[in-house]
C-alpha positions as CSV (number, residue, x, y, z in Angstrom):
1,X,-2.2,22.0,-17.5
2,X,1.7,20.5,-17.5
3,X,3.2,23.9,-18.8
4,X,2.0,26.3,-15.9
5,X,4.5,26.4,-12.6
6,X,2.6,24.7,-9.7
7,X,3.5,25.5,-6.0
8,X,2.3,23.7,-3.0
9,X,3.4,23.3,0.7
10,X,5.6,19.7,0.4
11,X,5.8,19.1,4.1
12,X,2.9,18.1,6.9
13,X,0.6,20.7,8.3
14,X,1.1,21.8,12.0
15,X,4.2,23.2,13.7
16,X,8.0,22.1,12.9
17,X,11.7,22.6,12.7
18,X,11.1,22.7,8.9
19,X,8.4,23.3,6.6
20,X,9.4,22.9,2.9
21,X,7.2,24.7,0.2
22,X,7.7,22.7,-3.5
23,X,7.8,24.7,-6.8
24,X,7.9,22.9,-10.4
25,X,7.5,24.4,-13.8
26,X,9.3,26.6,-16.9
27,X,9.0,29.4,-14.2
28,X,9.9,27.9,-11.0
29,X,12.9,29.6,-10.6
30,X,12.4,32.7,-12.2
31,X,9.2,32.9,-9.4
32,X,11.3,32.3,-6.6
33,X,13.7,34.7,-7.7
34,X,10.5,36.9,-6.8
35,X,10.2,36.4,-3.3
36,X,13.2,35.0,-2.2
37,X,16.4,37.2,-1.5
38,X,19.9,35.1,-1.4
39,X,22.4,37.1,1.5
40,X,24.9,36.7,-1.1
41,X,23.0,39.5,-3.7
42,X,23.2,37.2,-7.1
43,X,20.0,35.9,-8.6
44,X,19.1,32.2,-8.2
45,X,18.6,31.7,-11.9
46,X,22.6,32.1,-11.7
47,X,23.4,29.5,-9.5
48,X,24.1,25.7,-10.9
49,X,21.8,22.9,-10.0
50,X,21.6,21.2,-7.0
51,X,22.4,23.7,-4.7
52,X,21.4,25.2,-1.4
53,X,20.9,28.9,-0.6
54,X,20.7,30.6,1.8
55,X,18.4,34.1,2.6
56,X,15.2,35.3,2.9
57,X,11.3,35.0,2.1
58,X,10.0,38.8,1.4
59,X,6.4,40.2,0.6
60,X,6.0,42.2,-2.1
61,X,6.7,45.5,-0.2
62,X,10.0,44.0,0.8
63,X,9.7,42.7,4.3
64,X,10.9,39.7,5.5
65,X,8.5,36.9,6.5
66,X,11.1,34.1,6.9
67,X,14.6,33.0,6.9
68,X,15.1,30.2,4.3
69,X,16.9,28.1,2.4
70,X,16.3,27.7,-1.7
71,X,17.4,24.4,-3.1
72,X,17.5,24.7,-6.4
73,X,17.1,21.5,-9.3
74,X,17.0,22.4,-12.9
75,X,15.6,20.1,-15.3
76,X,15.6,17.7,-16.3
77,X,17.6,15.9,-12.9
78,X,14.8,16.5,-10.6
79,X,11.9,14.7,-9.5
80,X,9.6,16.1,-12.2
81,X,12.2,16.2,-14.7
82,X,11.5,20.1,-14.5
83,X,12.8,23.1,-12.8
84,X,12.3,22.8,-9.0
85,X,12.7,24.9,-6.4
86,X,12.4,23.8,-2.5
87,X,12.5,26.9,-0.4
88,X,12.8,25.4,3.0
89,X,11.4,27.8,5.9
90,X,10.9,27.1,9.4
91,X,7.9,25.0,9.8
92,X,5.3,27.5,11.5
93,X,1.5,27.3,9.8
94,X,1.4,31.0,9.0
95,X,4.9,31.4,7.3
96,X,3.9,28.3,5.3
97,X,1.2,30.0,4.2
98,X,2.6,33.5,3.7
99,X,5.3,31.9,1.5
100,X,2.8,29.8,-0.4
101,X,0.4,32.9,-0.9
102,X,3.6,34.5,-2.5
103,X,4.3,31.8,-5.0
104,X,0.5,31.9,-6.2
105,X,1.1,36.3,-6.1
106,X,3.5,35.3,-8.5
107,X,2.6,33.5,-10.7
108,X,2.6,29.9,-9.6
109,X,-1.2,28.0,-9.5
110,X,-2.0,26.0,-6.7
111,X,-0.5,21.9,-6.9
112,X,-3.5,19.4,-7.5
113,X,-3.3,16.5,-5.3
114,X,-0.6,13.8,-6.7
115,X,0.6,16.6,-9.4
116,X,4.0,16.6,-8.7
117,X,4.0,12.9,-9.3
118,X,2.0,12.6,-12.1
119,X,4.6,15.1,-13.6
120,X,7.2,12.6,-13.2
121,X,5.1,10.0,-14.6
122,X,4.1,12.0,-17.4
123,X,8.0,13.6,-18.0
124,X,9.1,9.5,-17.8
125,X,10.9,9.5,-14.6
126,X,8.6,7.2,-12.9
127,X,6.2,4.5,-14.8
128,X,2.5,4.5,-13.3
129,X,3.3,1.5,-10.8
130,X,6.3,3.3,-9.3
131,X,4.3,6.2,-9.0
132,X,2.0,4.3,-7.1
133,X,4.4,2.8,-4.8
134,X,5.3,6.7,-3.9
135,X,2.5,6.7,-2.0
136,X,2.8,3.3,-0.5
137,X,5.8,4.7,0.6
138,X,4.1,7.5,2.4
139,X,1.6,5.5,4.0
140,X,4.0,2.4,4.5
141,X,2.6,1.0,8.4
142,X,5.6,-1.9,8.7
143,X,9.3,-2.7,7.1
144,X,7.7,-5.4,5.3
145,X,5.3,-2.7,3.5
146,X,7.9,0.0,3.1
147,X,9.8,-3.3,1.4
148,X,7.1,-4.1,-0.6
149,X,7.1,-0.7,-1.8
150,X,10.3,0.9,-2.2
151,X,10.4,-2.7,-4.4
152,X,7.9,-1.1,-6.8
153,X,10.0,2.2,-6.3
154,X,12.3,1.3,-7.9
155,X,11.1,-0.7,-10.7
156,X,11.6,-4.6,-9.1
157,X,7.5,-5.5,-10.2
158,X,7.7,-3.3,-13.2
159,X,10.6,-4.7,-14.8
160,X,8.8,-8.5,-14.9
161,X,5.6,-6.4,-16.7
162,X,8.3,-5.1,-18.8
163,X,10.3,-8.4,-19.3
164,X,6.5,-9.6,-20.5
165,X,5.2,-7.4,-23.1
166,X,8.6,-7.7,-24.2
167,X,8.4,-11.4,-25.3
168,X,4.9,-11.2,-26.0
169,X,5.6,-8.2,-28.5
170,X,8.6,-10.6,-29.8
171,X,6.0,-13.1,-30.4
172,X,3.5,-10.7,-32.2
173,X,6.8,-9.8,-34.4
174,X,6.6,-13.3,-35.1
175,X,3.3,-13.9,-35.9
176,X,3.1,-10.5,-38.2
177,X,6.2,-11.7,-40.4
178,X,4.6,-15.2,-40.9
179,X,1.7,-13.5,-42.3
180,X,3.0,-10.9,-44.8
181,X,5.4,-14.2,-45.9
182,X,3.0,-17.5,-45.7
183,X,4.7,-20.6,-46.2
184,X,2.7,-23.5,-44.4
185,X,5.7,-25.4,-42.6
186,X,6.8,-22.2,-41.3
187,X,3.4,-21.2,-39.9
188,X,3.3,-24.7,-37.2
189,X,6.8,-23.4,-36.2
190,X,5.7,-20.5,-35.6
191,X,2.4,-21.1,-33.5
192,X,4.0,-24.0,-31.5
193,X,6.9,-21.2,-30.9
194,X,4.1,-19.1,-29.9
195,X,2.0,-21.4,-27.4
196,X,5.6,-22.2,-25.5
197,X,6.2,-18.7,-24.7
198,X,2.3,-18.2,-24.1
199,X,2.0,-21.1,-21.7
200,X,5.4,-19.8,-19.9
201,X,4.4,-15.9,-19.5
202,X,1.0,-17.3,-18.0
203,X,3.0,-19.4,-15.8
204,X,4.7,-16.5,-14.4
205,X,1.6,-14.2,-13.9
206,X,-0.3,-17.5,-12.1
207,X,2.5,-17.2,-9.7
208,X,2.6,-13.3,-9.5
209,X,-1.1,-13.8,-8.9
210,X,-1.0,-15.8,-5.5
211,X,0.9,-12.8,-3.9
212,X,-2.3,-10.2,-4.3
213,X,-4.0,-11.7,-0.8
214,X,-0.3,-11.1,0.6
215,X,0.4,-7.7,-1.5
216,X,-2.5,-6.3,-0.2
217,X,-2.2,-6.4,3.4
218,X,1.2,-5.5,3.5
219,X,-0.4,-2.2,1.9
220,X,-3.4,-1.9,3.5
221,X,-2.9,-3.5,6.8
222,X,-5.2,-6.7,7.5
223,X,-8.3,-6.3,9.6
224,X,-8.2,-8.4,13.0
225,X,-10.8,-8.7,15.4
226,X,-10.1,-9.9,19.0
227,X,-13.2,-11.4,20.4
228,X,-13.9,-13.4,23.6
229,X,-15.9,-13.0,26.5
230,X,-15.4,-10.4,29.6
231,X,-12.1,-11.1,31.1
232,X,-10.3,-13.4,29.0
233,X,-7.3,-10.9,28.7
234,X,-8.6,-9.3,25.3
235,X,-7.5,-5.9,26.0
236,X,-4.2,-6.8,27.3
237,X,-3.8,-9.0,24.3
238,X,-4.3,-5.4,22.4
239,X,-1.6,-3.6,24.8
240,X,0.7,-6.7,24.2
241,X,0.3,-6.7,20.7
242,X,0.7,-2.6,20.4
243,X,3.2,-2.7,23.3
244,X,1.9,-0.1,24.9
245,X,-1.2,0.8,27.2
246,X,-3.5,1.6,24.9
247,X,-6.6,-0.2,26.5
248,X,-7.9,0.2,30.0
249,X,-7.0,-3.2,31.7
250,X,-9.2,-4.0,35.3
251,X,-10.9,-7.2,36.7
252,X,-14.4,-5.6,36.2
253,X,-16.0,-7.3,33.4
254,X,-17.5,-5.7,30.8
255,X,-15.1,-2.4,31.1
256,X,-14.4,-2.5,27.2
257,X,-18.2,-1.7,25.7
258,X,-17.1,-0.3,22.2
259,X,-14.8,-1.4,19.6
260,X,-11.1,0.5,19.8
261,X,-9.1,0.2,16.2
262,X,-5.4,0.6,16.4
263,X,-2.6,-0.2,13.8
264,X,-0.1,-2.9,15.0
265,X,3.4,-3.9,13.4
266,X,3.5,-7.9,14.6
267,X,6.3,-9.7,12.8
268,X,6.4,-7.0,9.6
269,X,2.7,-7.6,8.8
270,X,0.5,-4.5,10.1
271,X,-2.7,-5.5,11.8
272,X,-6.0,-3.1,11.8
273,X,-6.8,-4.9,15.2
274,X,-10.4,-4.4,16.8
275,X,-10.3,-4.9,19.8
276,X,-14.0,-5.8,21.1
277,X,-16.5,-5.9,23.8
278,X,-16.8,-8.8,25.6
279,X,-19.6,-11.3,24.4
280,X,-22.1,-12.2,26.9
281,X,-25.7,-12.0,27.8
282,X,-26.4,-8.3,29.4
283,X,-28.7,-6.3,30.6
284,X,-26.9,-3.1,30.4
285,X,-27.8,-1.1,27.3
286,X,-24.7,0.7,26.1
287,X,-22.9,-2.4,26.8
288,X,-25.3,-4.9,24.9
289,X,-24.8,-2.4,22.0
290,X,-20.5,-3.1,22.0
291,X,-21.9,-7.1,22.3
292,X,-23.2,-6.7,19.1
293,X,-20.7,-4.5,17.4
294,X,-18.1,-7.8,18.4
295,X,-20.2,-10.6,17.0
296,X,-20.7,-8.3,13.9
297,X,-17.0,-8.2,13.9
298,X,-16.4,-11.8,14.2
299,X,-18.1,-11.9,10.1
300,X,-16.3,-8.6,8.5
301,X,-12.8,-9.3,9.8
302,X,-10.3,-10.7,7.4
303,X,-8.3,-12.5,10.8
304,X,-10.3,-13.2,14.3
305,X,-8.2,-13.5,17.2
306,X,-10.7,-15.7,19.5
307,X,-8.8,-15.7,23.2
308,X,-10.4,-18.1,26.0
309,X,-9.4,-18.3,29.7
310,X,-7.6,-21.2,30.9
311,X,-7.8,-20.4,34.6
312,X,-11.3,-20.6,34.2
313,X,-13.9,-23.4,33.0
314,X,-15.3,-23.4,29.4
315,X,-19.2,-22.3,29.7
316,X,-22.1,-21.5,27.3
317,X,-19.9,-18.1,26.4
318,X,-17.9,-19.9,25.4
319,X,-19.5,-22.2,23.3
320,X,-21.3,-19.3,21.8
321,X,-17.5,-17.7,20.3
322,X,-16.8,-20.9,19.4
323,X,-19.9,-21.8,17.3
324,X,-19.7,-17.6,16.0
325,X,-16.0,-18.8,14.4
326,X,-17.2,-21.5,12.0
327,X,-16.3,-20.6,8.8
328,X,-14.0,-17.5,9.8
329,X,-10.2,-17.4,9.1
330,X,-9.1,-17.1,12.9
331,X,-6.4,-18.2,15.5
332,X,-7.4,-19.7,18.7
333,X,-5.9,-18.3,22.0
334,X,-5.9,-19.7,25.3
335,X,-4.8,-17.5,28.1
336,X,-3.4,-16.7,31.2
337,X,-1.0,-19.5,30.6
338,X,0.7,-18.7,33.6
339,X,-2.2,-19.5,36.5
340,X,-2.8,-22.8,37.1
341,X,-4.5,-24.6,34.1
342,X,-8.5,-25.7,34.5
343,X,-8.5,-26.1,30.3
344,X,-5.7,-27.3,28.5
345,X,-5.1,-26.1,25.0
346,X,-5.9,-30.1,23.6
347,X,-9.4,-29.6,25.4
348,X,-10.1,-26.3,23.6
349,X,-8.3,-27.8,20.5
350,X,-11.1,-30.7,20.5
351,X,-14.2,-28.6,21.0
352,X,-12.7,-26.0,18.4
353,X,-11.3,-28.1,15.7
354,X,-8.4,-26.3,15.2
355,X,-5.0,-25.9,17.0
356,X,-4.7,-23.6,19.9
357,X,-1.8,-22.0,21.1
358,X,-1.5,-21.3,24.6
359,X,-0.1,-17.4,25.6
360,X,0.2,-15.3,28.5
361,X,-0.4,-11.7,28.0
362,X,1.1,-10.9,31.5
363,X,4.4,-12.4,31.0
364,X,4.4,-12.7,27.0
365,X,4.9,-16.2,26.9
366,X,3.3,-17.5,23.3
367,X,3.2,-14.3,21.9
368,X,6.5,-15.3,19.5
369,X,4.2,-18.1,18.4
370,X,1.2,-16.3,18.1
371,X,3.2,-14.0,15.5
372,X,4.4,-16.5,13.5
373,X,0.7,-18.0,13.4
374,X,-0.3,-14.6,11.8
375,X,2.6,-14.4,9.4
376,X,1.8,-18.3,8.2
377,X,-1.6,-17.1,7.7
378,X,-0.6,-13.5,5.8
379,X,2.0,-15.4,3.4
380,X,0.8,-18.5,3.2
381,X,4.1,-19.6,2.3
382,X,4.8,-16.9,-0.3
383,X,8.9,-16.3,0.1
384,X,9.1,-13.7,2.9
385,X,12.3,-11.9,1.5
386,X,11.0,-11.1,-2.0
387,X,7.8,-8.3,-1.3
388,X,9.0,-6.2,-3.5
389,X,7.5,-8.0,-6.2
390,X,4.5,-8.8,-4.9
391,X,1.4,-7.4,-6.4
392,X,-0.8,-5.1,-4.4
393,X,-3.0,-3.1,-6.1
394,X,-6.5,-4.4,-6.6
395,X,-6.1,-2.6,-10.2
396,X,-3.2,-4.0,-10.9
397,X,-4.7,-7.5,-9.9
398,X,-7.5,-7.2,-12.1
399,X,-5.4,-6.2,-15.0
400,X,-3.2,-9.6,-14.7
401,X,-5.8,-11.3,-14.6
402,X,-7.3,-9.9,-17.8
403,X,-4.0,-10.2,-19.5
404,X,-4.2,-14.1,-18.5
405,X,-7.6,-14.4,-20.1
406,X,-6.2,-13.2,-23.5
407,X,-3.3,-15.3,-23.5
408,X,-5.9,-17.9,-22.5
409,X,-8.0,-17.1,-25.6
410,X,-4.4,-17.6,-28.1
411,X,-4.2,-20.6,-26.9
412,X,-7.6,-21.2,-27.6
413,X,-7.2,-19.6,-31.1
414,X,-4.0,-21.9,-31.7
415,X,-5.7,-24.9,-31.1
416,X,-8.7,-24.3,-32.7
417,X,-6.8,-24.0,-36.1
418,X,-7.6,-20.2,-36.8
419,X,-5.5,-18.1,-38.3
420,X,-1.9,-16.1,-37.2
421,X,-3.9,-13.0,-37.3
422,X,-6.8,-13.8,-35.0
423,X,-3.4,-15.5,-32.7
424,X,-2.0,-11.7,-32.5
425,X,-5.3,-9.8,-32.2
426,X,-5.3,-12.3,-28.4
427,X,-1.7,-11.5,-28.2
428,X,-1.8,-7.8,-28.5
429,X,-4.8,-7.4,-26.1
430,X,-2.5,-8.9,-23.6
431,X,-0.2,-6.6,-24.2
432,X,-2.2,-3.2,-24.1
433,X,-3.5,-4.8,-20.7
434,X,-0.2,-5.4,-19.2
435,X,1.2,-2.0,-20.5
436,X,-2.0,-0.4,-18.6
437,X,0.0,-1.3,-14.9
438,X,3.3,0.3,-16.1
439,X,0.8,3.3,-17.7
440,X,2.1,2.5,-21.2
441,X,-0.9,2.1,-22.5
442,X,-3.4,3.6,-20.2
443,X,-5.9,6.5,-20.8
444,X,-5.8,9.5,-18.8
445,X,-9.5,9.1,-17.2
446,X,-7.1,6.1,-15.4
447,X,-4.4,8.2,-14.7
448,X,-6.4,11.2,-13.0
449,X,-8.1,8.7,-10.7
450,X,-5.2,7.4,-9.8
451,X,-3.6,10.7,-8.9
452,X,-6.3,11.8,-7.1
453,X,-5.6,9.9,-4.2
454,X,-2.7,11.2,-3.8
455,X,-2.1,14.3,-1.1
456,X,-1.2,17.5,-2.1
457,X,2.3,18.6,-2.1
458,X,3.3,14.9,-3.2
């Protein structure tokens, strides 16, 4: 329920300089009045907003269990838009705890994930798709995610929704008055008034559209696989992309025999790379497993990252990875450009029907191409400075697209002679739709799932 005082630890778990324990509610002051004991003797409930003080966690017998600081934020200029406190304690587990335990002895009821946020939404500080972006911001893996969603933060993709139901509502306006005053002339005005702005708004949700592939791997990170066979450089392609040693490198072949996942950050867009065994005939059995974990790979990765050797001769491996990419969205490498070359990249570029660029992951050279390769293929020449409107939510997706297929259906309506009213009934479904991103007009079932995912304290 909104009206009860929720607590929760705000702050990561483990050890820290700080560990920040978040109360919001009607009695979030008077509850840390409880258990927290200002040096200066006066009651926090008699300090201003917005300020920090300092004293001391007690139990209820009086001892101390930590020094801290209360920051106090009376509604409604907090984050919830109600009384907050932060009592900020030094960032062991069990004071945390002890200090949370008290808020709960108190009065306070443990936060539910996402509640503090939901609060804010539901107290109209934040619409649902800024909410959302909260947590984008959390789990932000690049500066090209955290753009993306400190855009939606602070309101860049929800002010077009806005700017949309507005003129479509303007429209309905229209449509309404022409039917409680009919006058034929008036009513062709009107719907050819009505199917400009219709054919405009769908324009701009067309083009809002072909940013979801982008949106969504800036938010989710897209899933690479780096395939080849034993020693063409695959893990040292990982190391180079990661920039740091995170794969064992040697001349043996066959030394990588499972899959190892990492994030990377290349050029702003963050990679789930895979880095796979090497793909070739074995007899050995764990490693014949890893063989077909990678050609497994090849099909569920969004991006392969197919790397040959061009110190070495092209052989029925080869031919194999090769045949494996048809079909697949992937960038062909050719290594160890800096030993003498026994395949060029246009011999490789003939057999594989696409270009190759050639890199060295000893000495880095190609790797500046290789990253603007990925970003071509991640943007697909979306404008690389504007993320923050970009949509990236596969709910928020499908929602557009609904909203399209009922401005579709007016201009279906229009043309098929019907009346103004069936015209709005079209109009006003898109409308409802597109207030469902901003959460105007979304029911709470949504709205709990969508908080859900959210972790505790946030």
């Amino acid at each position: 329920m909104q009206g009860d005082t929720i607590s929760a630890i705000a702050t990561a778990q483990g050890e820290g300089g700080i560990g920040i324990i978040r109360l919001s509610g009607d009695k979030a002051v008077d509850i840390a009045d409880r258990l927290f004991q200002p040096v200066s003797g006066r009651k926090l409930m008699d300090y201003e907003s917005h300020r920090a003080v300092y004293g001391r966690i007690v139990d209820v017998e009086g001892r101390t269990v930590d020094e801290a600081i209360a920051l106090i934020m009376k509604a409604p200029h907090s984050y919830t838009r109600e009384d907050v406190v932060e009592l900020q304690c030094h960032g062991g587990v069990m004071s945390l705890r002890k200090t949370l335990a008290l808020t709960y002895e108190h009065g306070a009821r443990p936060a539910e994930g996402g509640e503090f946020t939901k609060r804010a939404f539901l107290n109209g500080r934040l619409d649902l798709s800024q909410a959302q972006a909260v947590m984008d911001i959390i789990t932000a893996k690049t500066d090209r995610s955290l753009k993306m969603a400190t855009g939606h933060l602070t309101g860049q993709f929800s002010q077009q929704i806005k700017a949309w139901r507005h003129e479509i509502l303007g429209q309905i306006a229209h449509l309404e008055a022409a039917i409680d005053f009919p006058e034929d002339e008036v009513d062709d005005v009107v719907t050819e008034t009505v199917r400009e702005k219709v054919v405009d708004v769908r324009k701009h949700i067309a083009k809002l559209l072909q940013t979801a592939g982008t949106g969504r791997i800036l938010r989710e990170g897209l899933m690479t696989a780096i395939v080849g066979k034993p020693n063409v450089g695959k893990s040292s392609l990982l190391n180079a992309l990661l920039q740091e040693e995170r794969a064992i490198v040697t001349d043996i072949p066959g030394t990588t025999r499972d899959s190892i996942e990492e994030y990377a950050n290349v050029g702003g867009v963050p990679l789930r790379i895979i880095d796979t065994a090497g793909i070739r005939a074995t007899e050995d059995v764990v490693e014949r497993i890893g063989v077909e974990k990678s050609r497994q790979m090849i099909n569920q990765a969004a991006l392969v990252l197919a790397l040959f050797d061009g110190s070495r001769p092209l052989d029925h491996e080869d031919e194999e990875i090769l045949s494996l990419l048809a079909g697949q969205e992937a960038i062909v490498l050719l290594n160890k450009s800096d030993l003498a070359a026994v395949v060029t990249a246009e011999e490789l570029s003939a057999q594989a029907a696409v270009p190759v660029i050639e890199i060295s992951t000893k000495d880095y050279s190609g790797m500046d191409k290789l990253t603007d390769a990925i970003k071509a293929k991640v943007y697909g020449g979306a404008v690389l400075a504007d993320e923050g409107s970009f949509v990236s939510d596969e709910r928020q997706v499908n929602l557009l697209r609904n909203a399209d297929k009922h401005l579709a259906a007016a201009l279906t309506t229009i043309d098929a002679g019907m009346g103004l009213d069936f015209i709005s009934i079209d109009l006003r479904s898109a409308w409802e739709t597109l207030g469902e991103i901003t959460g105007d007009t979304v029911g709470e079932d949504i709205i709990d799932e969508i908080f859900s995912k959210f972790c505790i304290g946030k």
